[in-house]
C-alpha positions in Angstrom: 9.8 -7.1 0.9 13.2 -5.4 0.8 15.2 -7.9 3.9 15.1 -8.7 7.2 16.1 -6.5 9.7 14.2 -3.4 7.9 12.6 -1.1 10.2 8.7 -0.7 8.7 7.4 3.3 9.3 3.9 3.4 9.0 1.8 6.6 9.3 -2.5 7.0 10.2 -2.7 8.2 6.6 -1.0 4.9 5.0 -2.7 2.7 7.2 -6.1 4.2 6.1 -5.1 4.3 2.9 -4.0 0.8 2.5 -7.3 -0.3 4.0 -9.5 0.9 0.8 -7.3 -1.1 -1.0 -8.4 -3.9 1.1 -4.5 -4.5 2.5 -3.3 -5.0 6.0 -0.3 -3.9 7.3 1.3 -7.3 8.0 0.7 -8.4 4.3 3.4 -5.6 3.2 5.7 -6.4 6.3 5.8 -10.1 5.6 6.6 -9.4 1.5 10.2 -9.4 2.9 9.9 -13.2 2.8 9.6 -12.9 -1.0 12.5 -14.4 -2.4 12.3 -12.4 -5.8 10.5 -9.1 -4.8 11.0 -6.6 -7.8 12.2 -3.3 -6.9 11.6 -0.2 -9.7 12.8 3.3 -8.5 10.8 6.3 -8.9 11.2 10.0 -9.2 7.9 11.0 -10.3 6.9 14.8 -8.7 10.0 14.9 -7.8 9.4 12.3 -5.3 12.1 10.0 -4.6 10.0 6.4 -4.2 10.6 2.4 -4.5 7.7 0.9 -6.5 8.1 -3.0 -5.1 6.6 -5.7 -6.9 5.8 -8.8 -4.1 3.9 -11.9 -3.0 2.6 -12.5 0.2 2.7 -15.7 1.5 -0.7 -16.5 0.8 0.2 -15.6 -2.8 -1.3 -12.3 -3.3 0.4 -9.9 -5.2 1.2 -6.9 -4.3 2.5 -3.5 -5.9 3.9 -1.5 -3.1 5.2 2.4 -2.8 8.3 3.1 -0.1 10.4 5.8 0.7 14.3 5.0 -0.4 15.7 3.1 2.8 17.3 5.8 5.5 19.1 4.3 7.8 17.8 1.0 7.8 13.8 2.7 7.6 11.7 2.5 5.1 8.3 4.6 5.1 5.1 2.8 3.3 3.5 5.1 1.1 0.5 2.7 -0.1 0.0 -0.8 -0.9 -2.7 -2.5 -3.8 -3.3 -5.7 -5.4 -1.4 -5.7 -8.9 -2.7 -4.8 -12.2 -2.1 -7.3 -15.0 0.2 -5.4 -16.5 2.1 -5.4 -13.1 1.8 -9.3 -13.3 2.9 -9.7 -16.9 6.6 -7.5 -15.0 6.5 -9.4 -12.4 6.9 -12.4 -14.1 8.8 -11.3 -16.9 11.5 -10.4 -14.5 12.1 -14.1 -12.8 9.2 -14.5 -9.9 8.3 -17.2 -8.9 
């Protein structure tokens, strides 16, 4: 998702989250082998987040929400299956 050597944070809450989405864990983490992730940044509420555009390699797209790397750490907010209008982006902006 963002490169190799990241260090992934993941809390209950975003794991529990992700799951109504239907999204495991491992999909997000193994985004970082997508060799054209789109990365938008965010301040909404104030908030300081990185919306990440992605394929996993079994070709799902993904639209995820980080925290702004610290130190090499990146938190995972929440993960979901694009929208089309995410797709239409995506692919507007060079992926694959």
């Amino acid at each position: 998702m963002i490169c190799l050597g990241r260090i992934y944070l993941w809390t209950k809450g975003s794991i529990e989250h992700i799951a109504k989405h239907d999204v495991m864990p491992e999909e997000v983490e193994e985004d970082i082998f997508d060799d054209k992730p789109l990365f938008m940044v965010s301040n909404r509420d104030g908030k300081d987040r990185m919306y990440v555009l992605c394929r996993t390699l079994t070709n799902r797209l993904l639209f995820v929400v980080i925290t702004k790397p610290v130190k090499n750490q990146v938190k995972i907010i929440t993960a979901r299956d694009m929208t089309d209008k995410d797709i239409r982006l995506y692919k507007k902006r060079g992926a694959r």
